[in-house]
N, C-alpha and C positions, 0 to 999 in steps of 0.2 A: 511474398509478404516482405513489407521492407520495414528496418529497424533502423533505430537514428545508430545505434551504437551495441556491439554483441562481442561479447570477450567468450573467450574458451579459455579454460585453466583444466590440465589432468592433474591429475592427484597419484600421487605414491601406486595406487592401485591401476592405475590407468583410465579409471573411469572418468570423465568428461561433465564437469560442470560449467553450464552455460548462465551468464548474465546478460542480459537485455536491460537498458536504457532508454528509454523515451524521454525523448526532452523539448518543449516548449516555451514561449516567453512568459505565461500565466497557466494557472491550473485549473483547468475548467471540463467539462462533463466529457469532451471526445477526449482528453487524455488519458482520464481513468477509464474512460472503455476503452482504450486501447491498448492501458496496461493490463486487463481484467483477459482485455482480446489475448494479447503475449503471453500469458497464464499456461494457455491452452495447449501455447508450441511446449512447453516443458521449462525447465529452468529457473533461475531468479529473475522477478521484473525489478525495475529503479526508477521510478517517477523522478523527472530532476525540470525545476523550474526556479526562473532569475526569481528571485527577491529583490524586491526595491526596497531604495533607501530612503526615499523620500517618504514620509509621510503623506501627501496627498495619495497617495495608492494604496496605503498599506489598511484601507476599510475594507476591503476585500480580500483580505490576504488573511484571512484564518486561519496560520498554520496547523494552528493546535486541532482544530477539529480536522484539518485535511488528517495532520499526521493520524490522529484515532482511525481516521474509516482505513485509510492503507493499514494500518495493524490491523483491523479485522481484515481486510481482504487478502494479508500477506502480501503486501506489496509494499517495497522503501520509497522512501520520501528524500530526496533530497534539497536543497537551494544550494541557489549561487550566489552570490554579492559582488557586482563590479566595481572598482574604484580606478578614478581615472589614476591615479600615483603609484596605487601599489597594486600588489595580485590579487586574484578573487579571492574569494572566502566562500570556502566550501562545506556546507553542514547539512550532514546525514540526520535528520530528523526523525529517519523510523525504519530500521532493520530491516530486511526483507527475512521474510523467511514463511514459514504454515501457520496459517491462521487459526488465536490462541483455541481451545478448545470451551472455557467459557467467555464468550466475550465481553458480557453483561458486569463479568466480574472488575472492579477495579477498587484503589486507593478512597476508602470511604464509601464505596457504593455498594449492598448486600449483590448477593452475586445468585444468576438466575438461575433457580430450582432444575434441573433435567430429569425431575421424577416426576412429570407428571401424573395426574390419574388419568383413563381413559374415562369423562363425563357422558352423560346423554348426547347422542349423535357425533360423538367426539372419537378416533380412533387418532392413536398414535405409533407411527412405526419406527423403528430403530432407522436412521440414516434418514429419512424422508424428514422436509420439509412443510411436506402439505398436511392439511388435516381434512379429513373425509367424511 
């Protein structure tokens, strides 16, 4: 499997944390599955994609909502910014790290109930996803 970019740092204790970076010119469907894919090997993923300056592109450049879905999937966001005079401009948009445990929950939003009841033909299992 190949990674755009993969740092190793140990720690005081010797144990080995890995970061993985993907990086593309825009952010679209195979980057996030390919950071969701790098998840898998272990580690920190980095989503890192140019930011344009122009306006005509920036209609699809939702950061705000990309950064939300990488917070829930645990995975960082970053941009870039090129200028031709000076250095890029580099901004971390969204943390990586475990994704939050309610996610529903935010600034102004009530936050989603995890007590469900088990209703008619409804079973709810701890960890599982599904409903049966």
């Amino acid at each position: 499997m190949h990674c755009d970019l993969v740092a190793i740092k140990h720690d005081s204790t010797g144990e080995e944390e890995i970061l993985i970076v993907e990086m593309k010119k825009t952010f679209n469907l195979a980057l996030l599955l390919q950071g969701v894919e790098r998840l898998r090997l272990g580690g920190h993923v980095v989503l890192a994609v140019e930011r344009n300056r122009k306006k005509s592109g920036a209609h699809n450049q939702r950061f705000g909502d990309l950064t939300e879905l990488c917070r829930l999937l645990g995975i960082g966001l970053m941009t870039i910014t090129f200028f031709k005079t000076k250095a890029p401009l580099v901004e971390m948009l969204c943390e990586l790290g475990k994704p939050p445990a309610e996610p529903c929950a935010g600034a102004g939003k009530p936050a989603c109930s995890p007590n469900f009841t088990n209703g008619p033909g409804i079973t709810i299992r701890e960890g599982s996803q599904d409903a049966s």
